[in-house]
N, C-alpha and C positions, 0 to 999 in steps of 0.2 A: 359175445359170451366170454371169450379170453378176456377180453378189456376191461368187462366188469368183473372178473376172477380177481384180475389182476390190484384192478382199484379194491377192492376189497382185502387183499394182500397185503398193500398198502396201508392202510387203515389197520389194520391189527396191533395191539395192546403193544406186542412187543418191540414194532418200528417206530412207534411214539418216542419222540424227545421229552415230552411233558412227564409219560409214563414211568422213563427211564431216568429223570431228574426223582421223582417221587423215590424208586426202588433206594436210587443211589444214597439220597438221604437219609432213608428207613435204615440200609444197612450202617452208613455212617455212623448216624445217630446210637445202632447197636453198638457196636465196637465203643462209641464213648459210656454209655451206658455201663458194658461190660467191665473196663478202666474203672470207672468210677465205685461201682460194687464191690470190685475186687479190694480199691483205696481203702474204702469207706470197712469193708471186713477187718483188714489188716491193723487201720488205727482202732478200730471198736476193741480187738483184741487189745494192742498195746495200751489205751485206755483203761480196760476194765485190770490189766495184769499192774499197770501203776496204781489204783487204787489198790486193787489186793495187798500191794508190797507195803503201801503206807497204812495202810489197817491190819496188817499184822502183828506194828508194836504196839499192841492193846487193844481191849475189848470197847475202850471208852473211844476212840478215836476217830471212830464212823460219826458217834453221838456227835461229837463236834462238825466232822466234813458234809454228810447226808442231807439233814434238816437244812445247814446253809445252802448247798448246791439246790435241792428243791425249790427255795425261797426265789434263791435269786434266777432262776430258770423263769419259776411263774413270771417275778417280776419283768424281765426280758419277752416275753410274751406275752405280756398284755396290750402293747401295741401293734407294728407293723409286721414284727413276727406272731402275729398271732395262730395265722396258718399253720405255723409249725410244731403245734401242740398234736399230741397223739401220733395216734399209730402214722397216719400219711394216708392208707390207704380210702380212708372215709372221703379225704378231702380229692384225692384222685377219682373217686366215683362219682360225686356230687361237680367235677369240674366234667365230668364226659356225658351226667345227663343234661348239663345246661349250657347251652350253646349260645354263652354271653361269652363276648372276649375280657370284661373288664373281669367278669366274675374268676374268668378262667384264669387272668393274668396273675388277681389278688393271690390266687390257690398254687400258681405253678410257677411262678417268674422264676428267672435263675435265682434272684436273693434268696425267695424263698427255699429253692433247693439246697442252696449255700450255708443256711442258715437251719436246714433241718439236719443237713448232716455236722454240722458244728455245733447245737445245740444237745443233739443225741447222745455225742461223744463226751460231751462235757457230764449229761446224765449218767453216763456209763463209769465217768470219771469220779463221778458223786454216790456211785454204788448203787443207783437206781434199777429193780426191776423190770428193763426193757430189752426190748431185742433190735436186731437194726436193720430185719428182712419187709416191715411195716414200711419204716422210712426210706428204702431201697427204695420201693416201689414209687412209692410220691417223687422221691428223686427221680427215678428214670422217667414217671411221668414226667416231670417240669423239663429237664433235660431234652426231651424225645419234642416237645410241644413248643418250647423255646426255639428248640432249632427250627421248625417245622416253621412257623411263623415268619422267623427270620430271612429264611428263604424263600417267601410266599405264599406258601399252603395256610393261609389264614382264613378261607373261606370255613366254617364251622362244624360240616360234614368231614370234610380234610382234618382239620385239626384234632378232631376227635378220633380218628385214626390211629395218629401221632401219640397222643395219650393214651390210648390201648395199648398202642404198642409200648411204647416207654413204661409201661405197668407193669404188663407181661415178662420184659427183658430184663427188667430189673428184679422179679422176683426170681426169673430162671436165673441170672447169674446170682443171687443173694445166697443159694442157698446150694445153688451150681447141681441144679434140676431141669436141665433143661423142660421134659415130659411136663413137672409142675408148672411151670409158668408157658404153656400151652394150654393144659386145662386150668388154671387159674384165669386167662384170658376170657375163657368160654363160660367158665363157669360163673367166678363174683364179677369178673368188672364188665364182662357185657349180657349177663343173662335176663339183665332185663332191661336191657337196651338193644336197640335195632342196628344192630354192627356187625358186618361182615366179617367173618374170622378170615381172607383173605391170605391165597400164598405169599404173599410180599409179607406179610403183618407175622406171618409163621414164621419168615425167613429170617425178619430181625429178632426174633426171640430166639432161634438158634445161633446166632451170630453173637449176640451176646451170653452164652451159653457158653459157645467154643473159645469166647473170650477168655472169658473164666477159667475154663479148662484145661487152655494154654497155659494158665499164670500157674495156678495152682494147685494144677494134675488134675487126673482124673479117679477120685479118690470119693468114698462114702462115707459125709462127717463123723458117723458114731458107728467107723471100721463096717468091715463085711460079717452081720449076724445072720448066722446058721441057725437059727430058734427054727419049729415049725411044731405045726399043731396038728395030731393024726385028729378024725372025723371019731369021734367018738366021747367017753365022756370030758376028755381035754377042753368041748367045745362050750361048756359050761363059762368059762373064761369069756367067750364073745358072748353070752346073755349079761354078765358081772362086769364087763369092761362099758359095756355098749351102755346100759342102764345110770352105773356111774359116772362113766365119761357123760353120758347123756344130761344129766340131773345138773353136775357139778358145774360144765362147761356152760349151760342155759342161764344157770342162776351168776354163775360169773359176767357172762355178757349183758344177764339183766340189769346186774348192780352196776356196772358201767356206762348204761345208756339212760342219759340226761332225763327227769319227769320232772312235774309240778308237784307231785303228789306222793302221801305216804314217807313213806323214809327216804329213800334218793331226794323227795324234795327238798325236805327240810334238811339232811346237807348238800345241797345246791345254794340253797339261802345262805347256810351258814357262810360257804364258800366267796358265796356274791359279796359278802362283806365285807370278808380281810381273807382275799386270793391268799396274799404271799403268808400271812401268819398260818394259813390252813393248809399251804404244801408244805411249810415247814415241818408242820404239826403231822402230816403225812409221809416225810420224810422219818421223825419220830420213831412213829409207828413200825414202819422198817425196821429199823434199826433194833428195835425192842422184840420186835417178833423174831430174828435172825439170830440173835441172843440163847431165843429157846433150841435153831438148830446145830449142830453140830458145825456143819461147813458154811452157816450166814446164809441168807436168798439175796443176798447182792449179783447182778449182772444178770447176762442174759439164761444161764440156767442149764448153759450146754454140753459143760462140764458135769454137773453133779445127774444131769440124764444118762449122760456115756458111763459114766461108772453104776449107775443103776442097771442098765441095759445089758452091761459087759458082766453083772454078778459080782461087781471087786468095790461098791461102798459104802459109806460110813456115814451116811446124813441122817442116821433116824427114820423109826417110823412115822415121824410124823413130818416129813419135809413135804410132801402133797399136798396138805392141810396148808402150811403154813409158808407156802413157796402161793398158793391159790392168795392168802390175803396179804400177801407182798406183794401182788399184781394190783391188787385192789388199792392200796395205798398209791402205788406208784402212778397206776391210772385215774383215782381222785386227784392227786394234784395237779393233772393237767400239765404235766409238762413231756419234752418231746420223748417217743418213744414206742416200739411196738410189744405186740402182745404174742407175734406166732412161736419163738424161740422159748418165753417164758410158759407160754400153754403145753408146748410140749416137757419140760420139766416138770410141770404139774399132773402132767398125765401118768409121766415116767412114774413120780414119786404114789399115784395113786394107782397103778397097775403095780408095782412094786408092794403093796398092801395086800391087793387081790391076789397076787401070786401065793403068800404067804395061808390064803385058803384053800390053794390046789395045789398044794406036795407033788401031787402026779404029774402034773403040768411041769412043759418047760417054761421054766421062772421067765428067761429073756422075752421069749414070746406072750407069754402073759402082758410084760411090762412094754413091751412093742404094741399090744394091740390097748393098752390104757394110754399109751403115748396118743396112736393115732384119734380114739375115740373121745379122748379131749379135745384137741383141737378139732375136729368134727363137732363137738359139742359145742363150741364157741363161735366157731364161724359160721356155722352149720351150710357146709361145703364140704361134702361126704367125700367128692369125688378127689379134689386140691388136696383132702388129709389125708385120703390110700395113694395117692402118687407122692407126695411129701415123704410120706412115712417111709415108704418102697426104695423111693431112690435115695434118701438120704441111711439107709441102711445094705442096701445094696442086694435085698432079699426078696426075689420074689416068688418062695414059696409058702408065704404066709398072706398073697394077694386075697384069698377066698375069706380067710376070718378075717382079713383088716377091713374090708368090703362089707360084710356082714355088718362086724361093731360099728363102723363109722355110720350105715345107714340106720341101725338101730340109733346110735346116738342123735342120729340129727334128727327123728322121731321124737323120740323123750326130749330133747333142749327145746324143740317146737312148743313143746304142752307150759312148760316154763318161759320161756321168751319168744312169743310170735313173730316175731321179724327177726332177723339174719342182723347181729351187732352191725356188722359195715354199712350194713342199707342204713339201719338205723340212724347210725351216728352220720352217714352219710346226708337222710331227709332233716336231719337236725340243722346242721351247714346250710339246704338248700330253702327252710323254710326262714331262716332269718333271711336270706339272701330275696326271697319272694315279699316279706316284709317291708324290707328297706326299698323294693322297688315301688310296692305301693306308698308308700311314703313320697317318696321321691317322684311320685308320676301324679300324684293325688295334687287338687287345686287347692292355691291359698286358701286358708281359714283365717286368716286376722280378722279380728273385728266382728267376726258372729257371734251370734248370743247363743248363747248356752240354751237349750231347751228344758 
């Protein structure tokens, strides 16, 4: 009975050499993760702060930089970078549901990580409406999955691990949430996938977490707000937040996700035609719309939400509106860059409206809970937008209405966009990738007659 106790002892996860290579990796893998988020913040900043400096001698001067930077992005991306269009995170879902290596290599290799975070930058550098917490994450995935391969975990079930994690870690140190990129794990990139949230897989998302933490304090991007909302008629705000967040965020993600049909088709076609003249021309557009605001919708948007937030700015009422179809341009022309930093600006600026109907209401919390139920609206990932919103404000006495609006909004975006953008754009990637196999596995045709 000892003997078998003992053998049994033995055996245990934690005497494993195999088990203990896997952990060591996982954490490794964080801390580069963490490193790299932190880089990848710090130049996005100095990026978008050199574009600011060179577009502020004159109005006309984007017109020139914008439209080219777009052009020649697309064009860069229509070949071997092509994976590194968009937000990242689509292409990080679509590599964890399909357990092909060649698929997963196309989607994660390190070029491609290398190249999403230098192409980003260069967006950011051209005054593009992106954010760079989307391409974190595909980073940390290719990063996390590269290694993981490297050192053997190539078997498919493993690898896919690796990619969880590396998604997860990269959004916690992105945005330096840790809490978020634990439910962002659970919630978008495994919830409808059959993955163990595992304590090792937690353990590298807090390690690149503390990564971050370490470099660049422990601080809440847009300061510690004291807003709160008493239960009464203040709560009016979470029917008005949740509805427009709701509406606004569904039809944004609809317009975004690729169809045959109706109007997204026909520009898709147009697009199919002359890519680079039609980011140009998206590029344009920007530029012409930022014109109408006060402080431009250049960059990722995280400025002109903090001064909303804080009560102290000066964009107009109408930068919601028009920060909403900066995103849309920047997102038609397909070149790299994410959508979470810019959603939340749109919310900002669209809570910031609704505020302006409840005098009574505290404005900040108004504008905090149109922040969250945007991005709820978009992702539609209720839970990722009340921890986001939470710890990137440092407030959690406004948990009970953020919670509210977010699940009201991912209701209404449902009625407007049936599928969750990321899946979307996600089954988008995997259904060309099912295509090309059938092609590719299908028997010669030369020589048959047509019927």
């Amino acid at each position: 009975m000892n003997l078998d106790r003992l053998r049994a002892f033995g055996q245990h996860d934690w005497l494993s050499p195999e088990q203990w290579r896997r952990r060591i990796l996982f954490w490794s893998g964080a801390i580069v993760v963490g490193l790299a988020a932190v880089l990848f913040a710090k130049a996005a900043d100095f990026a978008f702060e050199l574009f600011h400096s060179v577009a502020s001698h004159g109005w006309w001067v984007p017109l020139l930089i914008t439209p080219a930077v777009f052009a020649l992005l697309c064009w860069l991306t229509q070949g071997a970078l092509k994976a590194t269009r968009g937000s990242g995170i689509p292409q990080a879902i679509a590599a964890l549901k399909v357990e092909d290596e060649d698929f997963r290599t196309r989607l994660l290799s390190l070029k491609v990580a290398a190249g999403k975070m230098a192409l980003t930058l260069a967006a950011l550098l051209g005054g593009a409406s992106v954010g760079r917490e989307g391409p974190t994450v595909h980073i940390g995935a290719g990063l996390l999955y590269s290694m993981g391969r490297r050192f053997g975990f190539d078997d498919p079930t493993a690898a896919g691990r690796f990619i969880l994690a590396g998604s997860a870690a990269g959004l916690a140190a992105a945005f330096n949430t840790p809490l978020a990129g634990v439910v962002f794990a659970i919630e978008e990139m495994s919830g409808t996938f059959e993955h163990r949230i595992s304590g090792t897989l937690l353990t590298a998302i807090v390690v690149a977490g503390v990564v971050s933490l370490g470099i660049v304090g422990n601080y809440a991007y847009f300061g510690d707000i004291t807003a709160a909302l008493p239960l009464g008629r203040a709560w009016i705000a979470v029917l008005l937040t949740g509805i427009v967040g709701g509406l606004a965020g569904g039809l944004f993600a609809r317009l975004i996700i690729p169809s045959a049909t109706g109007f997204r088709g026909a520009m898709g076609r147009l697009r199919a035609r002359q890519p680079v003249v039609f980011a140009a021309a998206c590029g344009l557009a920007l530029v012409l719309l930022s014109l109408l605001s006060a402080n431009g919708l250049y960059g990722t948007g995280y400025g002109q939400a903090r001064d909303i937030l804080q009560g102290h700015s000066d964009t107009g009422p109408l930068f919601g509106v028009l920060k909403f179809l900066g995103n849309i341009a920047s997102s038609w022309a397909g070149i790299p860059g994410g959508i979470f930093s810019p959603a939340l600006a749109v919310g900002a600026g669209l809570g910031g409206n609704i505020a302006q109907l409840l005098p009574s209401a505290d404005n900040s919390a108004v504008v905090l809970l149109g922040m969250a139920a945007y991005l709820a609206g978009v992702t539609q990932a209720p839970l990722t937008a009340v921890v986001i919103s939470l710890e990137l404000t440092a407030n959690h006495q406004m948990a009970l209405p953020i919670m509210a609006a977010c699940l009201l909004a991912r209701a209404v975006s449902g009625l407007v966009c049936r599928v969750p953008v990321y899946k979307a754009l996600a089954d988008v990637l995997i259904d060309k990738y099912e295509e090309e196999r059938v092609r590719r596995d299908s028997p010669a045709t030369e020589g048959a007659t047509p019927a």
